[in-house]
C-alpha positions in Angstrom: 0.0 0.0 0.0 2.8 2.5 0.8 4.4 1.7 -1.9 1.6 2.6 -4.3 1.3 5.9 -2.1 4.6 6.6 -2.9 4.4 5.8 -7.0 1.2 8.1 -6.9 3.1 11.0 -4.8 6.2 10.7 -7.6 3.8 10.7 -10.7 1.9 13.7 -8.8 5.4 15.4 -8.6 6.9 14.5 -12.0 5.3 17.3 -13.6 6.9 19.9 -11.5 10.0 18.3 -11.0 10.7 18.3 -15.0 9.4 21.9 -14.9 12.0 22.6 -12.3 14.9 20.4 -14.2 13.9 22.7 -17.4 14.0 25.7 -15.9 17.7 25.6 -13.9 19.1 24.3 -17.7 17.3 27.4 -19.0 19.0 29.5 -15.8 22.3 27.4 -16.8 21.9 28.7 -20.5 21.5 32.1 -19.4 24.7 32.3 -17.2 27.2 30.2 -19.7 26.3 32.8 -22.5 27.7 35.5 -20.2 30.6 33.5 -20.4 30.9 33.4 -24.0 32.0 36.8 -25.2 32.2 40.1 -24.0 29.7 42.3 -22.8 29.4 45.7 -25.6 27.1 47.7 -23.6 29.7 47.5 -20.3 32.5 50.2 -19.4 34.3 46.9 -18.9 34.7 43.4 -20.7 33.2 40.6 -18.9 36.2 37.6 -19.6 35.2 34.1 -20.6 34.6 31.7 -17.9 32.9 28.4 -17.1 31.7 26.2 -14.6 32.3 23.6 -12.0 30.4 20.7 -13.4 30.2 18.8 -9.7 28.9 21.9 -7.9 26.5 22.8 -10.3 25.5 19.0 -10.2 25.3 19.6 -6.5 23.2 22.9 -6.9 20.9 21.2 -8.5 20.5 18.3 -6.6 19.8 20.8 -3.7 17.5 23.3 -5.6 15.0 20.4 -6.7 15.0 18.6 -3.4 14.4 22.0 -1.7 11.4 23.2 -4.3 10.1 19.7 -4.1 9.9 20.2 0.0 8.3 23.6 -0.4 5.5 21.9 -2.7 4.6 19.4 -0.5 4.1 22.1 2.6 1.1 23.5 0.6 2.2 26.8 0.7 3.4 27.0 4.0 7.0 27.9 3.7 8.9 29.5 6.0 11.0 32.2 5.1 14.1 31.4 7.2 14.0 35.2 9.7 14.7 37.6 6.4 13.3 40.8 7.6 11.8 41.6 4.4 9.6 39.2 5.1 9.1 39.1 8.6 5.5 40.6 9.0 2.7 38.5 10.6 1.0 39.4 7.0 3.5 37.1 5.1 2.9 34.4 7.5 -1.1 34.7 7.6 -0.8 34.6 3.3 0.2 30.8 2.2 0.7 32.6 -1.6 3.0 35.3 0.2 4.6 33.0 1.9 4.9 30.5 -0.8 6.2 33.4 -3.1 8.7 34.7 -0.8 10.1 30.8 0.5 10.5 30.3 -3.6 12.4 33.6 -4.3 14.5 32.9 -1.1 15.6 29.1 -2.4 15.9 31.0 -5.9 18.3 34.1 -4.2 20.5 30.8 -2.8 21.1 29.0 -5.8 21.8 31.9 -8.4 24.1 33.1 -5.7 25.3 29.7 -5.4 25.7 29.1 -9.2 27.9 33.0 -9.4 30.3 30.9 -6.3 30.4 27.7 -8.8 32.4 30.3 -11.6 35.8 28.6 -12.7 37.6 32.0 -13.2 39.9 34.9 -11.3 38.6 36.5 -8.6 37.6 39.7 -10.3 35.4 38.0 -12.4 33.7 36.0 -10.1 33.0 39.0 -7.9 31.5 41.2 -10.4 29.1 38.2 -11.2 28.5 37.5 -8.0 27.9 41.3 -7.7 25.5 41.7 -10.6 23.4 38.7 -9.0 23.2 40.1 -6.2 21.4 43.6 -7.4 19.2 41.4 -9.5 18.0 39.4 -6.7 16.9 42.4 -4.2 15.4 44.0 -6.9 13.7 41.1 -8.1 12.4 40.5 -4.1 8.7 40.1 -4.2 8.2 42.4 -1.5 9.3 45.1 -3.5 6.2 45.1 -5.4 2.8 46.2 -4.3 0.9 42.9 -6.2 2.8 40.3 -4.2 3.4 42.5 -0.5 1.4 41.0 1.5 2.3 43.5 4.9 1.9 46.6 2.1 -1.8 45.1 1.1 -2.6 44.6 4.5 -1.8 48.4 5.4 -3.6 49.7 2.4 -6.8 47.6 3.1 -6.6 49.1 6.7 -5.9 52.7 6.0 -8.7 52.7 3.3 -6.2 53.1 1.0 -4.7 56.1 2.7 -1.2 54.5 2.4 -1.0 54.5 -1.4 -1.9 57.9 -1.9 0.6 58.6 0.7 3.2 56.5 -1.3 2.4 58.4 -4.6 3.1 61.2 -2.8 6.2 60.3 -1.4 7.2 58.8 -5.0 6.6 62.4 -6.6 8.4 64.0 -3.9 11.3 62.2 -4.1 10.7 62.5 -8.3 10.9 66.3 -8.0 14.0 66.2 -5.1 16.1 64.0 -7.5 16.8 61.3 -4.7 15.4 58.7 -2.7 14.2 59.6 0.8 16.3 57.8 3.6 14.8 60.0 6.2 12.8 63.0 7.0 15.0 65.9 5.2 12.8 68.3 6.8 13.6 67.5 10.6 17.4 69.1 10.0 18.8 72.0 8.6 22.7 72.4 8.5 23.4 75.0 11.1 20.4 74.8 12.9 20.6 71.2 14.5 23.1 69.8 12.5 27.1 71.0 12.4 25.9 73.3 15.2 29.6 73.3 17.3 30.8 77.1 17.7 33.0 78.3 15.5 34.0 80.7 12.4 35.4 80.6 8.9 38.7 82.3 9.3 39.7 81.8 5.2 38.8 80.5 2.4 39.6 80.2 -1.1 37.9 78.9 -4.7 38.4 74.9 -3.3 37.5 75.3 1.0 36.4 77.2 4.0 38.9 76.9 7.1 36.5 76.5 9.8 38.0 77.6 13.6 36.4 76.4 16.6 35.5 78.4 19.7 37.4 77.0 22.9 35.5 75.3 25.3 38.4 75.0 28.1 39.9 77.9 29.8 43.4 76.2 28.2 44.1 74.7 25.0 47.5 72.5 23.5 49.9 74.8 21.9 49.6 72.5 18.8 46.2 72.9 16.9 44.4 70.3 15.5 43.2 70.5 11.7 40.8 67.9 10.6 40.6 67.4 6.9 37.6 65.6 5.9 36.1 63.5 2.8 35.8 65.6 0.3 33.6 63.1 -1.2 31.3 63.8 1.5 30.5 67.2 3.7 32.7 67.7 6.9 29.5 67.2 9.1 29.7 63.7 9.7 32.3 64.9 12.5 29.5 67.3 13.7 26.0 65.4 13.9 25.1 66.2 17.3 26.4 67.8 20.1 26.5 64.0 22.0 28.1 62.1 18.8 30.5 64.9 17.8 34.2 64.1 17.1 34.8 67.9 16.3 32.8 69.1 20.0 34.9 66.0 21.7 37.9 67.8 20.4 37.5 71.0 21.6 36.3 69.6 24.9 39.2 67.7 25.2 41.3 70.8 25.4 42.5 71.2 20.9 42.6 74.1 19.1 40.5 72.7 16.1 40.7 73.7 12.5 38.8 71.9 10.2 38.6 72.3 6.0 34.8 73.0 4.6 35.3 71.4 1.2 33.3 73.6 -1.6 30.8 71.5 -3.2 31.7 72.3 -7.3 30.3 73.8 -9.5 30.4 74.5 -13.3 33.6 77.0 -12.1 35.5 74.1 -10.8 35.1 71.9 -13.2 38.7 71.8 -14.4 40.3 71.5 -11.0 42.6 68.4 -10.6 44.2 66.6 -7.9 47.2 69.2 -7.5 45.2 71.7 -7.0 43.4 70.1 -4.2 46.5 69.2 -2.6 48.8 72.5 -3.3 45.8 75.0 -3.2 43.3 72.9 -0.7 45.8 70.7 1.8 48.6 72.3 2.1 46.9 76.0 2.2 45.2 74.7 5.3 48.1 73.5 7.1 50.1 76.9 6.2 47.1 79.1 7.5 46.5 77.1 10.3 50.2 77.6 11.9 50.1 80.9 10.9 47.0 81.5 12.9 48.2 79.8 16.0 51.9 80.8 15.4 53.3 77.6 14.6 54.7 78.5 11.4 57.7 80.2 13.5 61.2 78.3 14.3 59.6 74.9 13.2 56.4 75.0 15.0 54.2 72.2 14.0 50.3 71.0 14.5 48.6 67.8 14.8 46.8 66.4 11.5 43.7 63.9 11.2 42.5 62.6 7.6 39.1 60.8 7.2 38.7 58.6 4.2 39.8 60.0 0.7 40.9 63.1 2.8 43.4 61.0 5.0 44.7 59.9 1.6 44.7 64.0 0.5 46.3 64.5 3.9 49.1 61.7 3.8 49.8 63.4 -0.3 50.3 67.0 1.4 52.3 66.1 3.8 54.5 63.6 1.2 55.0 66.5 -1.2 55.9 69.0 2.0 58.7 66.5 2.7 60.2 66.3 -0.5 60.3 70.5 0.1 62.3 69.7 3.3 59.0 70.7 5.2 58.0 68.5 8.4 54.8 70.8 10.1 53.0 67.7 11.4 53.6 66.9 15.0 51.4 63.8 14.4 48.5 62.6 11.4 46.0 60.5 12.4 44.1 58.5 9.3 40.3 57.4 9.9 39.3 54.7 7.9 41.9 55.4 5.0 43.5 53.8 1.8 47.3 55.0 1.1 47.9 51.7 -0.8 45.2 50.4 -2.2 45.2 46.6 -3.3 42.8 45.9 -1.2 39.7 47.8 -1.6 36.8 45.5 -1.3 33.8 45.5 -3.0 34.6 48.8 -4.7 37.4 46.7 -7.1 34.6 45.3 -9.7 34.1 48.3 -10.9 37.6 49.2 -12.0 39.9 48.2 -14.8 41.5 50.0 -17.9 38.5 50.2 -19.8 36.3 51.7 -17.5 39.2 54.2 -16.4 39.2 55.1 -19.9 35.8 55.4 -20.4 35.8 58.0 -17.2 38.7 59.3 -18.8 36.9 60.3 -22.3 34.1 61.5 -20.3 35.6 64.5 -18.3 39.2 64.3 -18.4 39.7 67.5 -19.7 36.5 68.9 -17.4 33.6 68.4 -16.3 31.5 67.3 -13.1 30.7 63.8 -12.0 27.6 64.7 -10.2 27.2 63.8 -6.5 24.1 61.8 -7.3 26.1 59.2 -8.7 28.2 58.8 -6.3 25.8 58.8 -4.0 23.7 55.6 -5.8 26.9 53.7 -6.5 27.4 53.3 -2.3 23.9 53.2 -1.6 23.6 50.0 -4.2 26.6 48.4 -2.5 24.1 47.5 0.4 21.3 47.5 -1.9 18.6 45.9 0.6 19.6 48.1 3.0 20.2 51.5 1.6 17.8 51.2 -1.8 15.3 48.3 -1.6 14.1 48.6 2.2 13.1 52.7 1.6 11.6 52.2 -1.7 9.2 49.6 0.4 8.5 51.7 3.4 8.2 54.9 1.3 6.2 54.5 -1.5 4.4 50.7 -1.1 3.9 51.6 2.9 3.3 55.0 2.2 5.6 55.4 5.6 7.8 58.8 6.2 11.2 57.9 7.6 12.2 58.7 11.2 14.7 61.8 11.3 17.8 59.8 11.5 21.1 62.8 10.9 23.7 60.3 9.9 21.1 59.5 6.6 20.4 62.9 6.4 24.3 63.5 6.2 24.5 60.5 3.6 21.6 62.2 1.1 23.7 65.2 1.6 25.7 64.7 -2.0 28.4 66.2 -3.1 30.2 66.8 -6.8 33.7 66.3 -7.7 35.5 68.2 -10.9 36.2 65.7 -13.6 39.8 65.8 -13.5 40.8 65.4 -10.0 38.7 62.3 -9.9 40.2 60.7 -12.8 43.4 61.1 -11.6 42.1 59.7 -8.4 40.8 57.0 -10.1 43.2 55.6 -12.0 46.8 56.3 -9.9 44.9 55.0 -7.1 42.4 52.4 -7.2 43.6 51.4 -10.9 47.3 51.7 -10.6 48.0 52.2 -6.7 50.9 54.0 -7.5 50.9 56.1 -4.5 52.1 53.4 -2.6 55.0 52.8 -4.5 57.7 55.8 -3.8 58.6 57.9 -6.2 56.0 57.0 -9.2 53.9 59.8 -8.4 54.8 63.4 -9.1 52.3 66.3 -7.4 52.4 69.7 -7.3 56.3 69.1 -8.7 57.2 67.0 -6.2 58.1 63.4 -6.4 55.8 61.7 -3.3 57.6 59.4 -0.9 54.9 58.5 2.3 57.8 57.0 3.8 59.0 60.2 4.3 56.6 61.9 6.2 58.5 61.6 9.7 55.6 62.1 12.2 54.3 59.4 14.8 50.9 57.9 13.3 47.0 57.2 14.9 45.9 54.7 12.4 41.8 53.4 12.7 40.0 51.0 10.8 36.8 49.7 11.1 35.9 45.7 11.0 32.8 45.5 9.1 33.7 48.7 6.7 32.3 47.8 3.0 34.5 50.8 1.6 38.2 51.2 2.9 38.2 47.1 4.0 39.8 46.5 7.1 42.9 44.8 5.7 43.5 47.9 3.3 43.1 50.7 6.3 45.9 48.1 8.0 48.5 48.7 5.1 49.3 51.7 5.5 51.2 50.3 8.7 53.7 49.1 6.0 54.3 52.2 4.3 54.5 55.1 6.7 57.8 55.1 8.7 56.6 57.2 11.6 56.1 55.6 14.9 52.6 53.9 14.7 49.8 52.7 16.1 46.5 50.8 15.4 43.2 50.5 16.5 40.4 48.4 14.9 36.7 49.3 16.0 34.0 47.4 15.2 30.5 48.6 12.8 31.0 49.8 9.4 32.9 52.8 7.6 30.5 55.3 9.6 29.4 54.3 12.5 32.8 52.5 13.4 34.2 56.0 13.3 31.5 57.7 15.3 31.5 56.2 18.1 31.2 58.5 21.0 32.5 57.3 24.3 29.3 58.2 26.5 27.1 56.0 24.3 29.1 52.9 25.4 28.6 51.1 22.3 31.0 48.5 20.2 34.3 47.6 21.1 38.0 48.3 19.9 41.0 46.2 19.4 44.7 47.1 20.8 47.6 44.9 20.6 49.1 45.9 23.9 52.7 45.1 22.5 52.9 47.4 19.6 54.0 44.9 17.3 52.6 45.7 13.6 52.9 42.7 11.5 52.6 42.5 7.9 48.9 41.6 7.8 45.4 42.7 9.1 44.9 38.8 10.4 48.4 37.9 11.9 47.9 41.4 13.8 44.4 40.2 15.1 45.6 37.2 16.3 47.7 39.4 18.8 44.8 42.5 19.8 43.3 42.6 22.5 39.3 43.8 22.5 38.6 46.7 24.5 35.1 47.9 25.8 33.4 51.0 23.6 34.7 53.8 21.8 38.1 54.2 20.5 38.0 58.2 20.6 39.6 57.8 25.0 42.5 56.1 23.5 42.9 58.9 20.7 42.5 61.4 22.6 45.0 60.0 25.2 47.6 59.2 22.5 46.9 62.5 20.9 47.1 64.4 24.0 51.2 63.0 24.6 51.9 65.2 20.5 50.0 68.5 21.6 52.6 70.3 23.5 52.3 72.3 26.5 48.9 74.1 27.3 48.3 77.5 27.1 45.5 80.0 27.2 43.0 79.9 25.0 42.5 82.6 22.3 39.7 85.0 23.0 39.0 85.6 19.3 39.1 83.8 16.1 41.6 84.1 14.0 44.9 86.4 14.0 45.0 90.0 13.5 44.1 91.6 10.4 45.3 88.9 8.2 42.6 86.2 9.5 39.6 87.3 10.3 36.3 86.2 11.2 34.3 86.0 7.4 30.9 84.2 8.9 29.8 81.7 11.4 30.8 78.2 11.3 29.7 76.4 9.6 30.0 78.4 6.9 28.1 78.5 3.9 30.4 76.7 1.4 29.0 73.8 3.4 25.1 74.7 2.7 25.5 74.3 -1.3 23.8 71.3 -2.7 24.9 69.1 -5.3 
């Protein structure tokens, strides 16, 4: 009798069985001709590669066994904790459950066919890449016909929450960008990059921004902070409570820090010298001259987050070959100085598409900030894409006021040129860690040069300077150094306030700096909460002697206070 059972069960499931056999060799078909040639439409060519014939068999095995299993629970998958689909609606709905279960076990074997490549590394990444935008946009809960939670809401706001999607949509339309967060809670200067301060210069390229003091003494040294200028300096001023430039001045510094201009059509045939002679090192001379440290050798502490660590590490390079030394220390927040490791970022260089960038604005131009800005956000596409295109427009849901999005919607430009030389001595050719193959502002740059004792940070999880790549630049800066690793991403590793006793940090109490990221590890110790104590503590030993604290910004007639920080090259959207 079972046996008959069983025969009836198999004939009831050879149907769909052969449908699922037919459509993997369709899949198969679709993924070998990628293989085949090279991709025309692509800034890139896609090489020819093949596949591992016993993991595919093995993919397949799995894939049928697992859709066979679903078919048989009559709709009443389970859809393994992913938060898309985590509502009691998908759970309630055997079709939205049955959908979502299908497109999971679908997610795991495309990705799993991308891992079965027989190719280099580069390769396999940009499929792997490429599968995985098509998969979360493919996500059935991204569409309002197969959302069961976004049905539910409409049915119980009488449809309230589709007109309050459309309306979001057409909002975001007529903004040019997608809504991460309620734009309207913050305004720069009012409740955002609120620390006191002024703009005591600036130029075509920055704003020098000058804090107000917030001890009756301050370090003889001053501290300039030169930021992304990918992004706007206001990431290190959020908040009062998750402020690195408030903790700072707190902490007893004299702080400078450089307002990048956001470009415009007048800057669009500004290169990388110019950033470094006229942007750089401008702000180091003018800050020593305010403070008096440009006399008898005086010198100033130097921090560099992200590309601007990298700007910072150049000026400083090109001051040595001029016999100059005016840092008393540089710390570098989650930066690349040699960059063979740079994660995900990698697929998307080679020669052709340097080129292609090249042809494009070489000679001038802007590459706008939007698209810079959609390039990172599609690197976590679920998270920073997918998830808000959901919630705003198929939930008809506003985003909380959240300033570290607002900061990240905040987009800035960058002038043609300086970004293709960016792109292709750095990411393509990494020629700034090699001394000596890189001449700037007339000067051959040497980071092994630059003589100051280094604070280098790196964050565990960051998607965009890679752990392993922020380590590296232990092996090319001479200086005394030392490392810290803090956990979270390439943001929120960095701020990290101490008073919100949050994520750890990683010391290796010996001071030994082996060649790599791992064989360091193996040696740290992890540490309770914010890095920013043992900064400050290690920054505090380079500052000098303490002295009173200016009663004015600026210095005499040569420096004055132009406006408020923080300023309004700041303010300029992209």
């Amino acid at each position: 009798m079972r046996q008959e059972q069983q025969a009836a069960a198999d004939a009831t499931f050879a149907p769909f069985q052969q449908a699922l056999t037919q459509g993997w060799e369709k899949a198969l078909e679709a993924f070998q001709s990628l293989g085949k040639a090279p991709q025309a439409d692509m800034p890139w060519e896609m090489p020819r590669f093949s596949f591992s014939a016993s993991r595919l068999q093995e993919l397949q095995r799995h894939y049928i066994e697992e859709a066979t299993e679903l078919w048989r629970q009559d709709m009443a998958a389970r859809t393994h904790g992913d938060r898309r689909f985590a509502a009691e609606a998908w759970g309630s709905n055997p079709v939205a459950a049955f959908s979502a279960a299908v497109y999971l076990l679908n997610t795991r074997t495309l990705l799993g066919m991308a891992e079965a490549i027989e190719g280099d590394a580069k390769t396999r990444a940009r499929l792997r890449f490429a599968v995985e935008q098509w998969v979360a946009a493919s996500s059935p809960s991204n569409y309002l016909a197969f959302n069961a939670e976004a049905q539910k809401k409409a049915l119980e706001s009488q449809g309230e929450s589709i007109a309050k999607g459309i309306q979001n949509l057409l909002k975001d339309v007529q903004q040019g960008h997608l809504s991460m967060t309620d734009e309207s809670a913050f305004e720069v200067g009012r409740n955002v990059a609120t620390t006191e301060g002024a703009v005591v210069f600036e130029n075509e390229l920055f704003q020098l921004l000058e804090y107000k003091p917030l001890t009756a003494k301050v370090y003889e040294r001053p501290l300039l902070l030169v930021p992304p200028c990918i992004n706007k300096f206001y990431i290190l001023d959020l908040q009062p409570e998750n402020s690195l430039i408030r903790y700072a001045v707190e902490q007893g510094h004299r702080t400078f820090v450089v307002s990048w201009r956001n470009p415009d059509a007048s800057m669009s045939q500004y290169t990388w010298d110019d950033y470094i002679e006229d942007a750089a090192i401008k702000a180091i001379q003018v800050t020593r001259e305010i403070t008096g440290q440009d006399k008898k050798g005086g010198q100033i502490d130097t921090l560099g987050f992200c590309v601007g660590g990298t700007i910072l590490s150049t000026a400083l390079a090109v001051l040595a070959a001029r016999g100059e030394q005016p840092a008393s220390s540089v710390t570098l927040l989650t930066t690349l100085l040699d960059f063979e490791d740079t994660g995900i970022l990698d697929i998307f260089i080679d020669e052709g598409f340097v080129r292609f960038r090249e042809m494009q604005m070489n000679a001038g131009g802007l590459l706008p900030g939007s698209e810079l800005a959609s390039t990172f956000s599609f690197l976590r596409p679920n998270d920073l894409v997918w998830n808000y295109v959901v919630g705003n427009y198929l939930k008809g849901e506003t985003p909380p006021p959240f300033d570290l999005l607002y900061w990240n919607s905040d987009a800035t430009n960058l002038p043609g040129p300086m970004y293709c030389w960016y792109l292709r001595n750095t990411y393509h050719e990494n020629k700034l860690a090699v001394p000596g193959a890189l001449t700037v502002a007339g000067e051959q740059v040497d980071l092994g040069r630059i003589e100051a004792p280094v604070y280098l940070y790196g964050s565990r999880e960051d998607h965009i300077v890679p752990i392993g790549g922020a380590y590296a630049s232990t092996q090319l800066l001479k200086g005394k150094k030392r490392f810290v690793m803090g956990a979270s991403g390439h943001i929120a590793g960095v701020i990290n306030p101490p008073a919100k006793k949050k994520r750890s940090h990683w010391i290796r109490a010996d001071g030994k700096l082996p060649k790599t990221q791992a064989e360091w590890l193996a040696g740290a110790t992890e540490h309770p909460g914010s890095w920013w104590t043992d900064w400050s503590n290690w920054l505090k030993t380079h500052a000098g002697k303490q002295i009173p604290a200016p009663k004015s910004y600026g210095k005499g007639s040569a420096y004055k206070a132009i406006e408020s920080a923080p300023g309004r090259y700041v303010k300029a959207r992209a």
